[in-house]
C-alpha positions in Angstrom: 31.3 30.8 -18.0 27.4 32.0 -18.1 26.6 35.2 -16.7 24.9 33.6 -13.9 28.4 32.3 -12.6 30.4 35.8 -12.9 29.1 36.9 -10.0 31.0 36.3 -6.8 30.8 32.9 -5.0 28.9 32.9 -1.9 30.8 32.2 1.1 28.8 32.7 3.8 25.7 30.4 5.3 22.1 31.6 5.8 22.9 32.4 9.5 26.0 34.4 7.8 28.8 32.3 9.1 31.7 31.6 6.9 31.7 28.2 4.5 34.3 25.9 3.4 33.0 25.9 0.0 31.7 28.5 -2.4 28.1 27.3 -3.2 25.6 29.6 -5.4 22.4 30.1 -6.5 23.4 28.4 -9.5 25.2 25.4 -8.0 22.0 24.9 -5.4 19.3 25.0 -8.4 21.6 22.5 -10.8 22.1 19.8 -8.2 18.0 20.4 -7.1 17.5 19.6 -11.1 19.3 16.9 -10.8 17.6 15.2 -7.8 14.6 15.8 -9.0 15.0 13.8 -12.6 17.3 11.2 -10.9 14.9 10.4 -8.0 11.7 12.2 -8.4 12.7 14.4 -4.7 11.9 17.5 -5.0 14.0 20.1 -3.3 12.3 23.2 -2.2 14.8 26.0 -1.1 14.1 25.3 2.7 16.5 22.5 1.8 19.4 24.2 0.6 21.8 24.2 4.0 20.5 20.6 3.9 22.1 19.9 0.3 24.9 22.1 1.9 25.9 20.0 4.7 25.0 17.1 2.6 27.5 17.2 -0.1 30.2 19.2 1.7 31.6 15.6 3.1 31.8 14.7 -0.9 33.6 17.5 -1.7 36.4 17.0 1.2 36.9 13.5 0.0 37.4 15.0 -3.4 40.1 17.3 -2.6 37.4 20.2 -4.3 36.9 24.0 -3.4 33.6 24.8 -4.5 30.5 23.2 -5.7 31.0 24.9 -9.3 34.0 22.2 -9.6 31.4 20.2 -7.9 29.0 19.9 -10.5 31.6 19.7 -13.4 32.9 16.1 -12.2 28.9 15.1 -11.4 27.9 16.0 -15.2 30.8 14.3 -16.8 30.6 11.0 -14.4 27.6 8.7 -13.5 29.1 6.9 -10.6 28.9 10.7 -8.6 25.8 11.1 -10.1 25.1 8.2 -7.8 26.7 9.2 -4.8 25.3 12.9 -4.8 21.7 11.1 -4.7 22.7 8.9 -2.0 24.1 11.6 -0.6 21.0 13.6 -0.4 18.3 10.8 0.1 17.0 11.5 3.6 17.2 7.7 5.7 16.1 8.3 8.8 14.4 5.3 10.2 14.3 2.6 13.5 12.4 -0.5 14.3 8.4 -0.7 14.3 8.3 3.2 13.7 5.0 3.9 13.7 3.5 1.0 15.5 0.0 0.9 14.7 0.7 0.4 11.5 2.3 -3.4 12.4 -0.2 -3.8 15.1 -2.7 -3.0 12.4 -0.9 -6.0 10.0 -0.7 -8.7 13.0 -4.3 -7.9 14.1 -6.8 -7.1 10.8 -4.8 -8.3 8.1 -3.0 -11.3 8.5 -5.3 -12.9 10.2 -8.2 -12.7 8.0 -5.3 -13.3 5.4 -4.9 -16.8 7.0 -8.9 -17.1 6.4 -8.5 -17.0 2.9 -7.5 -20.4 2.2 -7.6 -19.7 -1.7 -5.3 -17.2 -1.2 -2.2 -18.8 0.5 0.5 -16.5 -1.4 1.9 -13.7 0.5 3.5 -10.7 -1.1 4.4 -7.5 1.2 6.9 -4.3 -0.3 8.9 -2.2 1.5 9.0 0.7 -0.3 11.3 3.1 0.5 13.2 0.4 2.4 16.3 2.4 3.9 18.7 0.3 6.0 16.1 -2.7 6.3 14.5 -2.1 10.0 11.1 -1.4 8.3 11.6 -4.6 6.2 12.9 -6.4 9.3 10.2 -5.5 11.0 7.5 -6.7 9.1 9.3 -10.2 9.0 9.1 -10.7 12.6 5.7 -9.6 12.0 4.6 -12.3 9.5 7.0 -14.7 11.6 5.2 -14.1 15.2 1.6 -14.4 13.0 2.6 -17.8 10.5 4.6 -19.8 12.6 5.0 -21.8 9.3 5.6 -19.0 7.1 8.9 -20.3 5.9 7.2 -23.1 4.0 4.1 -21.0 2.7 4.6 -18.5 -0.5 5.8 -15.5 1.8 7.8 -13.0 0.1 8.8 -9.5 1.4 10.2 -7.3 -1.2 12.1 -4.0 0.2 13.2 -1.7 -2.5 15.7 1.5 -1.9 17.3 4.0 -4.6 20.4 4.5 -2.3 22.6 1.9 -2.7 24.4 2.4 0.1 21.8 1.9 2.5 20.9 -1.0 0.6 24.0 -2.9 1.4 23.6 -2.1 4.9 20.0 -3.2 4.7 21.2 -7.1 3.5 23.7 -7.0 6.2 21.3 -6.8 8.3 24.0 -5.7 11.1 22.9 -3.3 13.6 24.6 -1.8 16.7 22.7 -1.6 20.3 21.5 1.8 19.5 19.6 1.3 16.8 18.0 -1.9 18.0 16.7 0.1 21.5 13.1 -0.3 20.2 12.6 -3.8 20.1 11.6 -5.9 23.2 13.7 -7.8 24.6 11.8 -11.0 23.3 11.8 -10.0 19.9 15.9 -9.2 20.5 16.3 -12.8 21.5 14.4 -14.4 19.4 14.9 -12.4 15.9 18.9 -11.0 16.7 22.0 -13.4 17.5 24.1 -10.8 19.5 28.2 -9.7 18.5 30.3 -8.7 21.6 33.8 -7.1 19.8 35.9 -5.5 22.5 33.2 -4.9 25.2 30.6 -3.6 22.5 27.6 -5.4 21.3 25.8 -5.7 18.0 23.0 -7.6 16.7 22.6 -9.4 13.5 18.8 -10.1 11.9 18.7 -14.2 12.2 18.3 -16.1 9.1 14.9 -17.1 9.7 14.2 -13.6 9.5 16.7 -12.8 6.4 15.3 -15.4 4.7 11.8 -13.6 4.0 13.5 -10.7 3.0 15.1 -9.8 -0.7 16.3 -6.0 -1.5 16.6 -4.7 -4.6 17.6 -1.4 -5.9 14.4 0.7 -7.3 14.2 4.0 -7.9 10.2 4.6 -8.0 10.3 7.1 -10.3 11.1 4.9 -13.0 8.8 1.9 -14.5 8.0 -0.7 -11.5 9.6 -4.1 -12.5 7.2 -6.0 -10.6 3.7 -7.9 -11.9 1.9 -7.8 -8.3 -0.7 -8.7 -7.1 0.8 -6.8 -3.6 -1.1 -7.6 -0.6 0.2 -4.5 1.5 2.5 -2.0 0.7 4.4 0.2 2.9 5.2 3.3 1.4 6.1 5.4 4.3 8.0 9.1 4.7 8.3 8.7 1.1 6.3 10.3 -1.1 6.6 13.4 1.1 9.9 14.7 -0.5 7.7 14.5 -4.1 5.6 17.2 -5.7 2.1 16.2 -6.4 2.2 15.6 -10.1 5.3 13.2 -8.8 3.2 11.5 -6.2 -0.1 11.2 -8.3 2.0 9.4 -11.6 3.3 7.2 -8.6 0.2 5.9 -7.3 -1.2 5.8 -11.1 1.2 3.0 -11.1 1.1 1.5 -7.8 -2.7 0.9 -7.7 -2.7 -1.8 -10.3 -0.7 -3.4 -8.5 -2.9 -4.3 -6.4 -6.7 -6.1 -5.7 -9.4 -4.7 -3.9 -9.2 -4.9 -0.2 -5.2 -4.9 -0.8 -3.6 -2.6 2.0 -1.3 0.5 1.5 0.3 2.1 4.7 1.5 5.9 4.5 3.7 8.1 6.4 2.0 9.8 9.4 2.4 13.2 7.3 1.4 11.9 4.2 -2.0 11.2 2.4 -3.9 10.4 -0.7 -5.9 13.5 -0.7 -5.6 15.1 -4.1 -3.4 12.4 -5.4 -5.4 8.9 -5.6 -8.9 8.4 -5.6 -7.9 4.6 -5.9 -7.8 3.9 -2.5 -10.1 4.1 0.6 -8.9 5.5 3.9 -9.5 3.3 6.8 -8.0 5.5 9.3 -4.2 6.8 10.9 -2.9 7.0 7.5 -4.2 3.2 6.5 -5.3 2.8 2.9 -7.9 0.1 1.4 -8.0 -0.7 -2.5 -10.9 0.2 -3.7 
């Protein structure tokens, strides 16, 4: 035992209620470490109740008592590894958040895309994917704009480091919550509704599906693919990663694309101080330069 662990576990939560698990100074800074090689998210101790709350459901499943225990099983076994970073990765996201960055797709890009007659290919990346409405999204995008887009070179690539949400991504099965945002034409058209004892669900059609391909990627870690990338979406990201993180990142995003290639940001995020690569065109909308 290190010196840092003699002293006595803490119990209690920053608003000094009682926890369920012991959980230190020590046990928040090793996972933080952790995260931040694993996934490039860094951690700052504003997080920590976060990471708290996070992991205690993994520790209930494992029958554990403090996080010290914790971290012993997560050093010695990959497949926790895993789940702690799944655990952690924040995934909130809904259909067509942040609108005007789709609007922005369906009424400057594409169609001066379609224009370009030399340039019939069409590759788009989800970056930062989550459960697949921001992928989905952009589908029905491309579908409403290219009637025929099933038959041209469309491809949208949406890339997640949580596995989990991956699977539920190519699902692509949502309940009538999380669909709330979408009109009701878009619903009928792009959904085929599931009623299972007085409940209703909606799956992504196949026309839809059939655009889309997820893959696992964890962005902090050589990007597999060749480009060129007409747009990117690389939204609520980059906001959990330092700057040195987010500047390597872009390093190896720009190449990736041509000038007059689009990248779409978070609304909190930006390239200031980080790329001088790219060309802001306004409401956190990127041009290659």
């Amino acid at each position: 035992m290190t010196s840092h662990e003699t002293a006595a576990p803490e119990l209690r939560d920053s608003t000094g209620r009682m926890r369920e698990f012991a959980f230190d100074d020590r046990d928040f800074e090793t996972i933080r470490a952790l995260v931040k090689t694993s996934t490039g998210i860094n951690l700052t101790p504003q997080k920590r109740e976060l990471v708290y709350g996070r992991l205690a459901v993994r520790l209930r499943a494992l029958g554990l008592r403090t996080f010290r225990e914790y971290r012993e099983i997560v050093a010695a076994d990959p497949e926790e590894q895993v789940r702690l970073c799944n655990a952690i990765t924040t995934n909130l996201t809904s259909f067509f958040r942040e609108p005007h960055h789709f609007e922005h797709l369906r009424d400057q890009f594409l169609p001066a895309h379609l224009d370009q007659t030399a340039r019939p290919r069409l590759r788009i990346w989800s970056a930062g994917c989550s459960t697949g409405e921001e992928a989905y999204s952009i589908a029905m995008i491309v579908l409403e704009s290219l009637p025929d887009a099933l038959s041209r070179d469309v491809r949208v690539l949406a890339t997640d480091v949580d596995s989990d949400v991956l699977a539920t991504a190519a699902a692509g099965h949502y309940s009538a919550e999380r669909i709330k945002g979408v009109s009701d034409g878009r619903v009928r058209r792009f959904f085929s509704e599931h009623k299972e004892r007085g409940r209703s669900s909606f799956v992504v059609r196949p026309e839809v599906r059939q655009l889309v391909t997820f893959k696992q990627l964890n962005l902090i870690q050589p990007l597999p693919m060749a480009g060129p990338l007409d747009v990117i979406f690389c939204r609520n990201t980059v906001i959990y990663f330092d700057k040195s993180t987010q500047r390597d990142l872009f390093a190896r995003i720009a190449p990736l694309q041509r000038p007059g290639d689009l990248l779409y940001l978070g609304h909190s995020e930006s390239l200031l101080s980080v790329s001088t690569d790219y060309e802001s065109i306004g409401r956190t909308t990127y041009l290659r330069r």
